[in-house]
N, C-alpha and C positions, 0 to 999 in steps of 0.2 A: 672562740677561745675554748679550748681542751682541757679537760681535768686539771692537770700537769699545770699550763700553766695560769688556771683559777687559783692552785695552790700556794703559787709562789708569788701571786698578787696578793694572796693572804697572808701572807708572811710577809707583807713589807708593812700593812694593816694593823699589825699585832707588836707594841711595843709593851705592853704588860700581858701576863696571859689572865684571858677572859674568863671567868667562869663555868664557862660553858665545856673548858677545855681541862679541867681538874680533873686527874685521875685517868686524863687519853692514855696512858701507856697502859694501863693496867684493862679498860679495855680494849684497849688493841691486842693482847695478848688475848683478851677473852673472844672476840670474835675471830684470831687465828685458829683457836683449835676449834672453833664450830666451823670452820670452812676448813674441813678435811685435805683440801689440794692445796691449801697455800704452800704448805713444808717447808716454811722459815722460822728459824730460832729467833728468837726475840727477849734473847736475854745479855742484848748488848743497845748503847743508844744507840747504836746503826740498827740494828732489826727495830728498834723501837720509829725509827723516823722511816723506815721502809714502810710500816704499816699504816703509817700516818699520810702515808702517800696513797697508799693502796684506796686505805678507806676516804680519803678526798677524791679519789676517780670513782669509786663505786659506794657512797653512801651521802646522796644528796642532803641526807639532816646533818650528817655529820660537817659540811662545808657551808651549813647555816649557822649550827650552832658557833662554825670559828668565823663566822660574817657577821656573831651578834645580831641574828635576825629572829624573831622571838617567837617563829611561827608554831615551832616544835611547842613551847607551852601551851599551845592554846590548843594542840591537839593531845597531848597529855589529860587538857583538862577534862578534852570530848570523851575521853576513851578510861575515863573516871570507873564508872561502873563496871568493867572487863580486866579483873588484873591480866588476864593474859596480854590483853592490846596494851596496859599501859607498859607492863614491864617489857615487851618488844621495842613501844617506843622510846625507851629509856634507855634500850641496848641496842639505838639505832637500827631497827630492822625495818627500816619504812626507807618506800621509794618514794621522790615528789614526782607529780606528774605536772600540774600546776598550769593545764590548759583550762582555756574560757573561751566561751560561746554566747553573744548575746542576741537575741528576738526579739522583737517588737518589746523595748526596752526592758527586760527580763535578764541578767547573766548567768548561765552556771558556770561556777567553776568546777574542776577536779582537782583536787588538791595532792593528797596522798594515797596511795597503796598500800596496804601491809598484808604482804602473801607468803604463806605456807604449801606444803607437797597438797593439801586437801582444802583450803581454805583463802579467799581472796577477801578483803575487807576495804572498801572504794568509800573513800571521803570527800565528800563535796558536798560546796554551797549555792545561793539562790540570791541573788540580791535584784531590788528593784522596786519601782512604786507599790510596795505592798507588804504586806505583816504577816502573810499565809499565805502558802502555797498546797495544791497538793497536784499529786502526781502517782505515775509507776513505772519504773524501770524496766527495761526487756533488754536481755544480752543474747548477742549470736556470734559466730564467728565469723572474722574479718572482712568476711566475702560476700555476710549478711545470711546462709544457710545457718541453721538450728546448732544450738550447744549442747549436745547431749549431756543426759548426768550430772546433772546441778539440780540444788535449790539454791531458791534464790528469797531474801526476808530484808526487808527495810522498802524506802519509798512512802507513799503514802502522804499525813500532813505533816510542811517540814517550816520552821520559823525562819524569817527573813535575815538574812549575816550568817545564821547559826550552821555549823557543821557537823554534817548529819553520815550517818554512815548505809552503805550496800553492800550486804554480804552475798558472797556465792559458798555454796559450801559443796565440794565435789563428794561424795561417797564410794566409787568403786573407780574414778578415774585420777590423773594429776592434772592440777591447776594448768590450763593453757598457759602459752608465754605470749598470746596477744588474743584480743577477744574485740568483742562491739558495743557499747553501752550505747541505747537510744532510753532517751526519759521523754516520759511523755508527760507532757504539764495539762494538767486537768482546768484548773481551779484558781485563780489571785482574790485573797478577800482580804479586807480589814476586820475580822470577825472571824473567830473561830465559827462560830455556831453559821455563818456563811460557807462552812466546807463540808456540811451534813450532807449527805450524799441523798438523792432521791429514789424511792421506792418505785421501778417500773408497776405496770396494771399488767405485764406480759411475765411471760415465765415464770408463773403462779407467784405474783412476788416477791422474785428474785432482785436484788439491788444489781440495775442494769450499769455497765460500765460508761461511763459518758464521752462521749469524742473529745479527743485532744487539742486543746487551744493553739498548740505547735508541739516542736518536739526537738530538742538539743541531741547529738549524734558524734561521740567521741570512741576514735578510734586508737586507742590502750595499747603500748607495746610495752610489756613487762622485762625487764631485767632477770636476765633468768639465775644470774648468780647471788638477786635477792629469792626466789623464791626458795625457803628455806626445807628440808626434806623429813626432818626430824627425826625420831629413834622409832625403831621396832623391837618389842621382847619376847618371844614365846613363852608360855604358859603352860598348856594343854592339861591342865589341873581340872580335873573335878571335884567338886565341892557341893555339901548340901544343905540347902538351905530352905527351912523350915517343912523338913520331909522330901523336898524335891531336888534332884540331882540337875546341876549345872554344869557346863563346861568350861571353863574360861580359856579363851584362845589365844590372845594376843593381847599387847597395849599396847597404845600409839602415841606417841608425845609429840604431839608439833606445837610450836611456839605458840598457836589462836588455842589450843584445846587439848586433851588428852582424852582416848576414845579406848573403853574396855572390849574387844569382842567376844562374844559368847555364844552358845549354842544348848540347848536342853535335850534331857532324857526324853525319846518322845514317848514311853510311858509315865511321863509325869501325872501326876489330875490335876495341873490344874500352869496355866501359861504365865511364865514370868512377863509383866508388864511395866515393870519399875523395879529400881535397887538404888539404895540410899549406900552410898559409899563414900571415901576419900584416900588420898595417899598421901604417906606421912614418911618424910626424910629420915636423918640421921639428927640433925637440930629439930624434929617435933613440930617444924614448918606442916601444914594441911593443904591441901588445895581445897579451892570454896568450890560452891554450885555455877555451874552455866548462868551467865546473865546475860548473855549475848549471843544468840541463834537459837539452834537446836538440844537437847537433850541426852538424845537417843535417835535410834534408828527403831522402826518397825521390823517386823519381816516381812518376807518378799510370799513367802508360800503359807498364811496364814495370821492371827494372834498370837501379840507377842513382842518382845525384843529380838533387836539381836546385836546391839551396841547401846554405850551406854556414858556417859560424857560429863567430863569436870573442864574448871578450868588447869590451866594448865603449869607443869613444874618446869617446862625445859630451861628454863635462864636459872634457876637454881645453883647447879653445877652439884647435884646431887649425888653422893659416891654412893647412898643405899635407900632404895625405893620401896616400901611393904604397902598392899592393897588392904584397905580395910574395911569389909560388906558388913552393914549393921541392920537392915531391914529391907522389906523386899515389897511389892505388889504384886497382885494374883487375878488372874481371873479361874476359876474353877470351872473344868472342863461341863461339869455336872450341871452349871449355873449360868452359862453364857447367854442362853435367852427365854421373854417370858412373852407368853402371849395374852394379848388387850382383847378385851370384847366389848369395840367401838359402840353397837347399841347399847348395852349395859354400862358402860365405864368402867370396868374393872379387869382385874389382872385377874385369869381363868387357869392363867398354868406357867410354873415358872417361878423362883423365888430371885427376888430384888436384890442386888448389890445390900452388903451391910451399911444399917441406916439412913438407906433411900427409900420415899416411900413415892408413890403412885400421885400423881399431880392431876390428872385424866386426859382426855384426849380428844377432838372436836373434827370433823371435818369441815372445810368452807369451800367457798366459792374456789378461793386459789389451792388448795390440796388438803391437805390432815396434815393437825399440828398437835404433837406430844409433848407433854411436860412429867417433869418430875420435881421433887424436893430433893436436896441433900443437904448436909451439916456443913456446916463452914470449918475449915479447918483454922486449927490456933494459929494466933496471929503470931505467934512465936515459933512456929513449925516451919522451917527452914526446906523439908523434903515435898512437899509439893505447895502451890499457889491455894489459895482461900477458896477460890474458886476453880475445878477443874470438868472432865469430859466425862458422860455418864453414859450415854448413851454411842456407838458409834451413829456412822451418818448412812443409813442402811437398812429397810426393815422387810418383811417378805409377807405377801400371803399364805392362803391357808396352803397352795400346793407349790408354795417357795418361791412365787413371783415375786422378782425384784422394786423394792421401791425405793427412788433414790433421794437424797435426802438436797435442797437446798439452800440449806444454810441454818443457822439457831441463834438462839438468841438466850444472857444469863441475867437476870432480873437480882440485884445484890441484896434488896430487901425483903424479900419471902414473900410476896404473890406476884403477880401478872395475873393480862387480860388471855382468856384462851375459848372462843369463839363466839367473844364477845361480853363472857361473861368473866369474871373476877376469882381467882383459885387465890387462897391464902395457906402456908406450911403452920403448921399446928405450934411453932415457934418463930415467928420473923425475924427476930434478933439472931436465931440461931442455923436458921437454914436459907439457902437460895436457891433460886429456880431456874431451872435450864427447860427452855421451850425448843424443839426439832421441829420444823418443816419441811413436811416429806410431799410428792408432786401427789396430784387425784390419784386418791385410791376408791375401789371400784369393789372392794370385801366389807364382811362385816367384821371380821378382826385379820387381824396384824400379831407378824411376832416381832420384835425387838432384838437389838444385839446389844449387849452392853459391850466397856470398854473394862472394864477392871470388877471387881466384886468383892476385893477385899485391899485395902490401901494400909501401907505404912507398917506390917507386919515384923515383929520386932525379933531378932534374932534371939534364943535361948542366950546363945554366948557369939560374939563377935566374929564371925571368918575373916582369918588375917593371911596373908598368903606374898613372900619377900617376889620384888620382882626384880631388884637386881642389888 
């Protein structure tokens, strides 16, 4: 059975209209003008019932929601935390996929899609003798060769029924229109504390990754007239902000996100690292912070940004957009690192990030581990997490030998054990502790990179800047 006539089985189904189905005209005109090529008027009930054909053949939520099938709320209720995803799923921009795979009594499902030109968002669940699963997702292309140009964040531990999400998020390419999910299932417990992963004795205690109990292998063909392209605006505005010249280049509005990009004076002193911003309509609508992926982008050729990421306005239908940058992060060109004098314990050269102080540093059996203190930030501070990144994962000898870092660890109550012994921050209520693990080092000191040096830096006066 074809779209067409799914449609027209539904319509003999439908003697009252459902709920679900309140206010279709009004979006059916709204998803007419986001799909630029439709180029039909819709301001007669004939356009109005043309669209309602359209979106029965190409919008699988939309011929649940007139099936009375209640699945779309329950993904609503998953994508709670991301206004971007919920207002998508609200404005029907989700594919079903709605294939299952089941293993040695284990099933995934895939449920839904919701893809944009930069960003692909994969819902699926786990059902089966157990309360806990964990796992990790790998994607390639069709053929099973590498996917270049992605991250990729979700996986991990996932609750038994519950629908969990896998994001890809492209950066310099557009979303494929068919890809490869393989998950690989780790782990079944009745027990959280049964999914604590184990510390190998190899790769200086590195948490080794464990073999896969099996592994589900769904092969994705995207709809390509969902995957939605969203707006571009130029800019090319310089701006300064707190003595340092910014570029702003472009903004990207796709329905998962909205991405600022920028560029710096490279006689700056000191590397933009963070910008607290938002954009504000014509109604004094805000977009909130990222709660779902990424933030920002890095740079490629150094410290630094070079994008920088809200949720998103597009379902708005907003006729005037103003950017609004209120504070900024820095790292200071002068300040970027200090060096440790491993037999002494102290910092010999170099000043510390603003109110970090020095935690010490130990070598052992499996490599050198550094700690520091920082201040927690207010639990009412919306622009970065309580706990953030102090150090990068990188440090060098005396003649710039690399040492590479892996992995750390963030202790929420101000001390930790650090080679064996017990460091405490001269406030525990007030600071925590970020422990680095870097491989054997073979010096007597080490220098340090930091990530930032001064956080949250507040604008004299606001830069506001109209983008359309």
């Amino acid at each position: 059975m074809n779209r067409n006539e799914e449609y027209f089985a539904l319509l003999t189904q439908l003697e009252d209209t459902p709920p679900a189905l309140e206010g279709c005209g009004e979006r059916a005109r709204k998803q007419a003008r986001r799909h630029r090529g439709l180029g039909t008027s819709l301001a007669s009930l004939g356009g109005i019932a043309a669209a309602f054909v359209l979106l029965v053949n190409t919008s699988v939520p939309f011929a649940m929601a007139c099936a009375r099938i209640p699945g779309l709320r329950e993904l609503t209720a998953a994508v709670v935390f991301s206004d971007s995803l919920k207002l998508a799923v609200e404005n029907d921009f989700v594919q079903y996929i709605g294939q299952s795979q089941t293993i040695e009594g284990t099933t995934m499902t895939v449920e839904y899609v919701i893809a944009d030109k930069r960003q692909v968002n994969i819902f699926c669940r786990f059902e089966g003798d157990f309360d806990y699963l964990n796992g990790r997702p790998r994607v390639t292309n069709l053929d099973g060769t590498p996917l270049e140009g992605y991250s990729l964040y979700g996986g991990g531990m996932s609750q038994q029924g519950e629908l969990d999400c896998i994001t890809l998020d492209f950066a310099d390419r557009d979303t494929p229109s068919s890809l490869r999910l393989r998950y690989e299932v780790e782990k079944l417990a009745r027990d959280l504390q049964e999914l604590a992963p184990e510390r190998s004795s190899d790769h200086h205690g590195e948490l080794a990754e464990p073999e896969a109990l099996f592994s589900f292998t769904f092969d994705l063909e995207l709809d390509e007239h969902m995957i939605f392209q969203g707006e571009s605006y130029p800019l090319d505005q310089w701006v300064e902000l707190d003595g340092q010249r910014i570029l702003l280049e472009t903004v990207e509005i796709y329905p998962t996100f909205i991405q600022i990009n920028l560029d710096c004076d490279p006689d700056n002193a000191a590397y933009l690292t963070g910008l607290e911003f938002y954009l504000e309509d014509e109604q004094g609508r805000q977009t909130e912070h990222i709660s779902n992926g990424i933030s920002g982008r890095g740079r490629a050729d150094g410290p630094g940004i070079s994008a920088v990421r809200r949720e998103s306005s597009f379902f708005w239908e907003a006729r005037h957009l103003t950017l609004h940058i209120v504070s900024a992060d820095w790292l200071d060109k002068d300040r970027q690192y200090a060096t440790i004098d491993l037999l002494g314990g102290a910092i010999i050269e170099g000043k510390l990030p603003e109110g970090v102080l020095f935690g010490g540093a130990a070598k052992t059996p499996d490599g050198l581990d550094i700690a520091f203190f920082a201040p927690k930030t207010p639990e009412d501070d919306e622009t970065h997490s309580t706990y953030y990144q102090i150090i990068r994962g990188i440090c060098y000898g005396p003649e710039g030998q690399e040492i590479q870092s892996h992995g750390s660890g963030t202790s929420s109550v101000g001390y930790a054990t650090l080679g064996g012994k017990e460091i405490t921050a001269p406030d525990p209520e007030m600071y925590f502790v970020e422990t680095t693990y870097f491989d054997p080092c073979p010096y007597d000191t080490v220098r340090v990179a930091f990530q930032d040096t001064r956080l949250g830096v507040a604008l004299d006066q606001p830069v506001s800047v109209e983008i359309k």
